[in-house]
N, C-alpha and C positions, 0 to 999 in steps of 0.2 A: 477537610476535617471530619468530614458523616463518617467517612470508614474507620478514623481512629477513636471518634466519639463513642461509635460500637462496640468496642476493643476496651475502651473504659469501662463502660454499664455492662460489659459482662464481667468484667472482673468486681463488679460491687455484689456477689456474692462472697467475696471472701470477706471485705473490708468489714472488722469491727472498728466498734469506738474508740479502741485504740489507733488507731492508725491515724486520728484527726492533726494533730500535729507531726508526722513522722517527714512533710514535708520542709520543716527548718532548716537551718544551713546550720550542717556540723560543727562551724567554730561557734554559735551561737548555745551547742548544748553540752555544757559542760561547767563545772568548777574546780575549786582546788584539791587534787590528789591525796586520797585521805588514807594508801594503804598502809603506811606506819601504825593506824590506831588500833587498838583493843579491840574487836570485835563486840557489840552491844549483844546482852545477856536477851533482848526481845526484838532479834531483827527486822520481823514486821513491822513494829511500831516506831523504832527506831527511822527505818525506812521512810515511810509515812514523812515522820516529824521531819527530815533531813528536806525531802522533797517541798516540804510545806513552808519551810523557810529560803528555799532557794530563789533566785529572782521569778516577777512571775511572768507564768507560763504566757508562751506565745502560741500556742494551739488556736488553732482556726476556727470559727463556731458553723458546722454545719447547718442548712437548712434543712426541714422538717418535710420540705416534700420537693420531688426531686424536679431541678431545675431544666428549660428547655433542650440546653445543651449544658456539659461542664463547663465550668468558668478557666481559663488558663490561670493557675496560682503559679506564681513567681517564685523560680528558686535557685539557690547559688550554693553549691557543696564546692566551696574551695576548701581544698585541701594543702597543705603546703608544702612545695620543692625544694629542692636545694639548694638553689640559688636564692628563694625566702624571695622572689617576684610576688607579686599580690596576683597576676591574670593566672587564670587557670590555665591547665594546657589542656587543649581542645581536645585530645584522644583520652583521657584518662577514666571520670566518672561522673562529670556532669552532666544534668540531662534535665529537661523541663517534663516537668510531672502536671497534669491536670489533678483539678479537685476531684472526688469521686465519692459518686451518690451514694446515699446510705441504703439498705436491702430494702430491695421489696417486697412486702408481706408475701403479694400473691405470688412472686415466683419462688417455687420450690428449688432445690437442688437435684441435682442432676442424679439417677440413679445409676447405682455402681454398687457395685458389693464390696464389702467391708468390714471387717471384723465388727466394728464395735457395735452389728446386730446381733453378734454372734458372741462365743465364746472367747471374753477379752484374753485369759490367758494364754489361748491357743496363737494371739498373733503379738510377734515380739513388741513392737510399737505400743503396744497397751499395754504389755507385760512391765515392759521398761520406763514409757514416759507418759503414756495417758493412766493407765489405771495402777499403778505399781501396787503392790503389796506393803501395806506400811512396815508390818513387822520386819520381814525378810530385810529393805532396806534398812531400817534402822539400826539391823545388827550387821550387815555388812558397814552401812556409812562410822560406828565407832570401830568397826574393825580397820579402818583405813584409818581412820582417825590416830588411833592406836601402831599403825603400822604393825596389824598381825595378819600378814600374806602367807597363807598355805600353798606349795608349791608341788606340782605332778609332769613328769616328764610323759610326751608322748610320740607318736610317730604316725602324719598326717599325712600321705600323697608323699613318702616317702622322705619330710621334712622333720627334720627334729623340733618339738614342739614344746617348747616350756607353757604349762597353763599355772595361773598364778588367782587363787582366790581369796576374798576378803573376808571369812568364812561362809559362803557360800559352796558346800557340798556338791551340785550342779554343774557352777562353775569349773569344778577338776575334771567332771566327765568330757570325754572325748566326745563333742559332736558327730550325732549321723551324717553320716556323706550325702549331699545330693546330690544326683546324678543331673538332674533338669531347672531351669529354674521356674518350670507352672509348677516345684513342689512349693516356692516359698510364697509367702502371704503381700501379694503384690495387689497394689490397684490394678481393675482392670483392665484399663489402659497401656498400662506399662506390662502386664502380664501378657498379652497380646504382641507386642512390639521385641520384646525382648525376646520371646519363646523365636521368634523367627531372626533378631540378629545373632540370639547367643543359641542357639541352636546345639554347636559342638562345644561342650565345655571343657580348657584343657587342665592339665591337672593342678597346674595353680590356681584356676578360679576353684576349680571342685573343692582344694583345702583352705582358701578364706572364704569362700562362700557362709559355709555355716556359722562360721565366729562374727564374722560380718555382720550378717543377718540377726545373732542373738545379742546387739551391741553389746559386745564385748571390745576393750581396747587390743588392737592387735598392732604387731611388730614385724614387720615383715619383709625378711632381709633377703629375698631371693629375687629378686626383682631384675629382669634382663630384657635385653632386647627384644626378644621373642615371646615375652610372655607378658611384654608393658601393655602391649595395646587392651589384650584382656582383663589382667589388673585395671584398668581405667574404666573398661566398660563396667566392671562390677561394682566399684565404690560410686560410679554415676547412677548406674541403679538403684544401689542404696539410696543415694543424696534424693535422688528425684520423690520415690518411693516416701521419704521420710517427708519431704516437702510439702509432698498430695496429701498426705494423711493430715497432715499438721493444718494444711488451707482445708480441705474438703470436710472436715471436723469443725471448723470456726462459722464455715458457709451452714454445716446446719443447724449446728447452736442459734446463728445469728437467724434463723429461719422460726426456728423453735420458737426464743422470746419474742418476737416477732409476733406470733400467730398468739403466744401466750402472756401477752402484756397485761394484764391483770393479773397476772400468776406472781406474786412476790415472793414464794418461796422457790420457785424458779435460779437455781446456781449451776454455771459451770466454766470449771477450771482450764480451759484450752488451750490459753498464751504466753507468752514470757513477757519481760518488761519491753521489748522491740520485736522486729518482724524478722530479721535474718536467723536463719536456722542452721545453715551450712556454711562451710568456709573450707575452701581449698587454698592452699600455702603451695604455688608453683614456682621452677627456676626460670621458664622464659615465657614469650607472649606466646611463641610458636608451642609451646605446654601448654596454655591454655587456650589457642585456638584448636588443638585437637582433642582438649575437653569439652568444651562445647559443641563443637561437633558432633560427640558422643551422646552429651543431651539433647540438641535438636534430634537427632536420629530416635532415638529413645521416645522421646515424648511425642515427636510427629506434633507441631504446631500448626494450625493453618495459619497464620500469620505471625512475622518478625520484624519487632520494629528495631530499627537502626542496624538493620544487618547491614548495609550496605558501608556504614559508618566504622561496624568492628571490622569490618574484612578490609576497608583501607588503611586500619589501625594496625591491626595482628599480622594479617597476611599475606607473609613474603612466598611465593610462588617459585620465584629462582633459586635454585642452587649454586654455590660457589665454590663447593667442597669436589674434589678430584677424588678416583679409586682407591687414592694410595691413602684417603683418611678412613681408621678405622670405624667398625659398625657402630660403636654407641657413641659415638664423637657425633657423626653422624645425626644421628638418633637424637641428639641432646641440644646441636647448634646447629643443626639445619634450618631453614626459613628463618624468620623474625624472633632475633636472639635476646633482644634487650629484654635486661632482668628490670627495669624499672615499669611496673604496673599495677592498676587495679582498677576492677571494674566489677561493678552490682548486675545482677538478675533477675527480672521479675519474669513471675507467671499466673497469667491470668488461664481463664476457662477454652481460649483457642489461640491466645497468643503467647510470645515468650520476645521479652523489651532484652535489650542491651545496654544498659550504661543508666539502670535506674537509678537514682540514689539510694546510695548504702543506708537508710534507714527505713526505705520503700522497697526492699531489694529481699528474693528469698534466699541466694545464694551468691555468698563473693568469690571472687576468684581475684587471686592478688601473689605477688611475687614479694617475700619476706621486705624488702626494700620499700617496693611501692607501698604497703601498707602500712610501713615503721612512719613514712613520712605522710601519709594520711595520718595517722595517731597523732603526732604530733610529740613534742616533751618538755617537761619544764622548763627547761632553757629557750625554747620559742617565744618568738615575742607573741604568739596566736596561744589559749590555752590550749592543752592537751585534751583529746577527744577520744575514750576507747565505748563509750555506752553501747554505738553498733556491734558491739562484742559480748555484749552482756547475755542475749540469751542463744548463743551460738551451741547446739547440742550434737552435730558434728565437725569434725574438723578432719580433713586431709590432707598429708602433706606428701606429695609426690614427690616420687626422684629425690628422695635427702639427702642420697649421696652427691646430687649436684651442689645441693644447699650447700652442704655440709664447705665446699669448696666457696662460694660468698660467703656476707658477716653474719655468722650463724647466730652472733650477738642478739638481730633482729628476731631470730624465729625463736629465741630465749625471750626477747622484751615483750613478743604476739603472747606466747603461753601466756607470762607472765599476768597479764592483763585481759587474761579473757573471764567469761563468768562474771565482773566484778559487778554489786549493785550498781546501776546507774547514778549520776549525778543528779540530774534531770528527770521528770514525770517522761517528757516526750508523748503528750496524749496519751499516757498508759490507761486503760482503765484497771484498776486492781483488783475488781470484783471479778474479772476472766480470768488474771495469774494465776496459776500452779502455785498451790502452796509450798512447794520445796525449791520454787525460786524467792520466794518473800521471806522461808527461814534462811537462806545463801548457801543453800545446798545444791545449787546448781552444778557445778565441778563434778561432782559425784553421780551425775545425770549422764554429764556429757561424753560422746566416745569420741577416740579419738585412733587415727588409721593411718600409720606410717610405714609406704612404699620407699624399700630403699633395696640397693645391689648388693648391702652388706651390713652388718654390725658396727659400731665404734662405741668408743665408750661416753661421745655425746648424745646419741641416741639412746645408749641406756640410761642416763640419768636425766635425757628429755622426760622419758620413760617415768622414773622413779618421782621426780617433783613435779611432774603434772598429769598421769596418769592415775585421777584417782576412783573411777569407775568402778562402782558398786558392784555390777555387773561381772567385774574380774578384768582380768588382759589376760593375753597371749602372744607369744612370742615363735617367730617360726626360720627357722634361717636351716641350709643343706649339709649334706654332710662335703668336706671336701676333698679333691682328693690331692691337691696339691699344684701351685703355679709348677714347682721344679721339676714337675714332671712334662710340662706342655711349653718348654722354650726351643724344642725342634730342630736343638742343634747340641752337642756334647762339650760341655762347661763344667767347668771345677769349680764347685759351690762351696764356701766356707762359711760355716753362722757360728760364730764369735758370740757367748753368754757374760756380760759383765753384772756385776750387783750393784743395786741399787738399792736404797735405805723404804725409801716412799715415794711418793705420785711428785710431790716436792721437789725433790732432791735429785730426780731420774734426772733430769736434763745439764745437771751438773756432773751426775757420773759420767753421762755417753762422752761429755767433753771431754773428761780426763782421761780416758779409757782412749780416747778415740787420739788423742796427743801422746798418751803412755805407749799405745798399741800399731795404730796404724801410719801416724806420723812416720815414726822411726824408717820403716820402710820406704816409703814415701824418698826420705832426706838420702839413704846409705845407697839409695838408687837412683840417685835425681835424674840419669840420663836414662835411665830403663822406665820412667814413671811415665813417659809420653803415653796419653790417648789415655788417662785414668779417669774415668767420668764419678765424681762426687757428689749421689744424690741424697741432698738434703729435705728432707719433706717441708719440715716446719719453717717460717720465714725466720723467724724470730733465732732460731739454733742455727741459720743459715748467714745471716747478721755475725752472728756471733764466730763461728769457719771463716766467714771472707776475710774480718776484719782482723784474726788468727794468721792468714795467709799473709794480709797485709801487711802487718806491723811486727810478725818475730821474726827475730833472726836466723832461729832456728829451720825455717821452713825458705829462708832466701832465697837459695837456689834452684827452688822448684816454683817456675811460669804459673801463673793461673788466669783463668778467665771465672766469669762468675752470669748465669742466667736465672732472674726471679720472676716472678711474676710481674714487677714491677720493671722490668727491663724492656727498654722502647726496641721499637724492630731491627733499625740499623745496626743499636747497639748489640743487639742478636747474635745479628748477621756476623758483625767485626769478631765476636768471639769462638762464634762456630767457624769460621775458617781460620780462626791463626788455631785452632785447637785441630782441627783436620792438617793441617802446615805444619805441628808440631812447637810452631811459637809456643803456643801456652799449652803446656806436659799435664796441666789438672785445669777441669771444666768443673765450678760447679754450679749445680742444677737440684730448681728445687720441684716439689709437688705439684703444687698450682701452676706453675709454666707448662707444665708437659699437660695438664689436666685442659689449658684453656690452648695451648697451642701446637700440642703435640709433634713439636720439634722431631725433623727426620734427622738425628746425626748421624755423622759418618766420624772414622778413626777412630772409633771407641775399641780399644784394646784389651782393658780391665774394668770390672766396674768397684764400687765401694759405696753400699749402702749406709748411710750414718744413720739413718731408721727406715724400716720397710716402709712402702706407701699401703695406705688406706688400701687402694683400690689393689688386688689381685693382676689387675688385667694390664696395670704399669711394669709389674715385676716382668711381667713375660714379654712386654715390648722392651722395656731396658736389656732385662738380660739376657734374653732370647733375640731380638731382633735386632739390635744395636751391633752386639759383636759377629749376629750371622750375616749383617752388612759387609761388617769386616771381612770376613772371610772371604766371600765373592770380591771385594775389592784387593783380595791378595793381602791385606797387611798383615795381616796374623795366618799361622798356620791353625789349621781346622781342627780343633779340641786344645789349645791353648788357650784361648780365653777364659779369663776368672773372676768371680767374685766374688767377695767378702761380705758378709752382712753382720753387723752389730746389732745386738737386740736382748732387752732386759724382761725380768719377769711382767711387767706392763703393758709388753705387745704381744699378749697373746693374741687378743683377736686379730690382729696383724699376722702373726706369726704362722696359725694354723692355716689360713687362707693358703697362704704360699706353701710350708712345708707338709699340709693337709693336716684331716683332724685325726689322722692315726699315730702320728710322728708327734705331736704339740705338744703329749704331757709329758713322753719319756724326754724332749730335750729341757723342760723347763725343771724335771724332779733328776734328772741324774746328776752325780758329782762333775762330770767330765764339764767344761764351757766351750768346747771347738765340736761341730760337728759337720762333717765332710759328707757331700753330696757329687755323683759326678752324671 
């Protein structure tokens, strides 16, 4: 216990007076869900009075002068699972915390340079969240308010660049390029560590680098295999960087009153209602064991508690996957793939803990899933808990295009609930809060950092209702140049334009369209239709085709097979061979199956998109590598293979990806609705 006793009493320079309660068990801090109401016309006091009538507080009473050793304080973060079992599961984020002394006058803080001796507006963290400018916000926060977004296109590292301001002037300008990162305002700890692993910067980091760094919300749809591991190390830079300032600021406030306790007019604003500052939204554990990674590396700890714990938790070492899976399959489900987790971060002055509690914790790390069921929901028979959300001022959500394939329900219910005032005090002291978290302007603080391989239209309206940073957003995705040109084999392309009324009503035209149009063929050729592969994206439209196939008459004659996401392996199996057999003349196949299991078929002859997929990199395995199967296998002769694609004015973003962004407008604005590719 001496070595970890040490490890405590160096982290009691960060620890204020708030943090005296933060040891409670999460289903203990919380009430009834009030965001239905009005918003109160005087937040703070409102605040206050809410707090003051809530059950009372279980905060801990420190003692006044610091004990031989710390005391072990007992603590239980159960969180609840699916199964709604009362034990917790031992990998997830339970952790025994000791109590932790309160500062010692005579030790000072550590020296380190830092803006806030200097010129606050020269370093973004003060510009943004320690010193802001009132005016400047105030007229951006009713310009969001307001929904009046000024908008300037540019071109960043060769990315197209929507910059989007809340009248903020500044905000349109096009950031300087930084070539290094000793040009940005880093502690120097981390300016030392990083100069030596980011050394080469490639040209993805060079173009978020600087919108990064001026938190601004950014959108950032270029994201790939070769340039993931970069993107990571940069928003860990940031995370870490924002974490230091935010602890290394409280350590000498809490130094200051310290030494100036008789000084009553003595105030400052340092904290939020809780201690978590950062929050990454990842798809698997093996995503967040290579995030961590990245901050061990970064910060250089001399000591890790419970590593030995996450790495029997996280880290899967084997591979299972064969040559013939491709690169970001790979990339995405290799090692320890389970999406269900979450787990806190602390850092102290030479250590960094694994599995603190999330109200102890500087930075979470959580897969949309694990952390919906940590929150908790009304319907639980445990209340609901989001308060460790309340003063979260970044948020990252990596890889969303993997999200995007789980219940993105979950990273819609996270947003939803982040910023909100807490329930509960939680030892707050309010005399350290930021005044623009006690008026519930927090939202407006916070940035927020979404790495994805491409656009949809959930990510733009992630975008739209919860990015409402003062500071502006940015939006940055490539230009393309087209899937139909990279399928390696010669195929007769046909995109089929139907009209659609609205966002509504689209999934009732492509029906009709798709039974007016492609049916017919289908029927007048029942014995020429073998090897037709039927990829249906959405489940739900895919539901709706089987049970089409099933039950009309019209379609009798023509075999089918059908693979979901939800289809068990045997069953797989039994469908892709009677469809290579030619038993069953139509396979259909949706998004998510190929996304999670990326099915090698054979006998594909023809293909028919009933809507493009999301991802680009599907079109060119279906249409490209499916039928050039075929060919080697003899069944078709070499440029006979074809496909059809259906697509209405609503898949542009879909559309451009595959026929590129030089081709998009002229098919979506010309009269003609057939446009032949070969």
């Amino acid at each position: 216990m001496g070595g970890r006793d040490q490890d405590e009493m160096d982290d009691s320079e960060l620890e204020s007076s708030s943090d005296d309660a933060q040891e409670e068990d999460l289903d203990s801090a919380v009430s009834e869900d009030g965001d239905d109401e009005e918003p109160p016309s005087r937040p703070y006091m409102a605040l206050l009075q809410s707090l003051n009538e809530s059950s009372n507080p279980k905060a801990k009473r420190r003692k006044l002068e610091h004990p031989a050793s710390p005391q072990q304080a007992p603590s239980s973060l159960s969180h609840q699972r699916e199964n709604g079992d009362d034990e917790e599961p031992e990998d997830v984020d339970k952790a025994d915390e000791e109590e932790e002394p309160t500062v010692d006058p005579d030790e000072q803080p550590q020296s380190d340079s830092d803006s806030e001796d200097g010129d606050a507006s020269a370093d973004p963290f003060d510009a943004h969240i320690a010193q802001p400018d009132k005016s400047s916000v105030a007229k951006s926060v009713q310009a969001v308010k307001d929904g009046q977004w000024t908008t300037k296109r540019a071109l960043i590292q060769s990315l197209r660049t929507t910059l989007m301001s809340p009248g903020l002037e500044s905000a349109l300008e096009v950031p300087e390029s930084v070539a290094q990162v000793d040009a940005l305002k880093l502690k120097q700890k981390l300016r030392e560590t990083a100069s030596t692993k980011m050394s080469n910067l490639d040209a993805s980091q060079r173009a978020l680098m600087p919108l990064l760094f001026e938190y601004r919300d950014v959108l950032h749809c270029d994201r790939t295999v070769a340039n993931s591991h970069g993107l990571r190390q940069l928003v860990c830079l940031h995370a870490l960087n924002h974490a230091f300032k935010t602890r290394d600021r409280v350590i000498k406030n809490n130094y200051k009153l310290a030494k100036e306790r008789e000084d009553t007019d003595l105030e400052f604003r340092d904290q939020g209602f809780t201690r978590p500052k950062v929050l990454f939204l990842l798809p698997t554990r093996n995503s967040c064991t290579q995030m961590v990674n990245i901050i061990r590396e970064l910060c250089e700890p001399e000591q890790q508690e419970n590593r030995k714990r996450f790495e029997e938790s996280y880290v899967e070492k084997s591979s299972s996957f064969g040559d013939d899976r491709p690169a970001d399959f790979k990339n995405l489900f290799e090692g320890n793939d389970d999406d269900m987790f979450r787990i806190g971060v602390k850092f102290t002055r030479k250590t960094i803990k694994y599995f603190a509690q999330f109200y102890n914790s500087d930075i979470l790390l959580a897969s949309p899933l694990g952390l919906r069921m940590a929150m908790g929901s009304e319907e639980d028979k445990k209340k609901p808990d989001f308060d460790f959300l309340s003063s979260i001022e970044l948020v990252v959500v990596d890889h969303a295009d993997a999200l995007l394939m789980q219940n993105w329900e979950h990273v819609e219910y996270i947003f939803e609930h982040l910023n909100k005032q807490p329930k509960d005090a939680h030892g707050c002291d309010f005399s350290r809060v930021r005044h623009w978290y006690l008026d519930d302007m927090a939202k407006f603080f916070r940035q927020t950092v979404v790495l994805s391989a491409f656009n949809t239209p959930e990510l733009s309206e992630l975008a739209r209702l919860h990015c409402h940073n003062w500071a502006g957003r940015a939006r940055l995705q490539p230009e393309y140049p087209g899937a139909i040109l990279q399928l390696g084999i010669k195929v007769k392309q046909a995109f089929s334009r139907f009209q659609s009324s609205s966002v509504d009503n689209d999934p009732d035209a492509r029906f009709e369209y798709f039974v007016s149009a492609i049916v017919p063929t289908l029927v007048k050729r029942a014995k020429d239709s073998t090897g037709t592969l039927l990829f249906v994206p959405s489940y739900l439209d895919f539901v709706r085709v089987r049970n089409y196939f099933a039950n009309s008459p019209t379609v009798s004659s023509v075999t089918f097979g059908a693979i979901s996401e939800y289809t068990d392996v045997p069953e797989a199996s039994r469908a892709r061979s009677h469809f290579l057999s030619g038993r069953h003349r139509v396979l259909l196949y949706t998004e998510r199956a190929h996304h999670f299991r990326r099915y090698q078929l054979r006998g594909v002859h023809r293909v028919v998109f009933y809507s493009l997929p999301d991802n680009p990199i599907f079109y060119r395995e279906i249409a490209g590598e499916y039928l050039a199967k075929s060919e080697q296998d003899l069944r078709i002769e070499p440029g006979q293979g074809t496909v059809r694609v259906m697509f209405s004015r609503y898949d542009v973003m879909k559309l451009e990806r595959v026929v590129g962004s030089k081709r998009v407008a002229k098919m979506m604005q010309e009269r003609g609705d057939t446009f032949d590719f070969v």
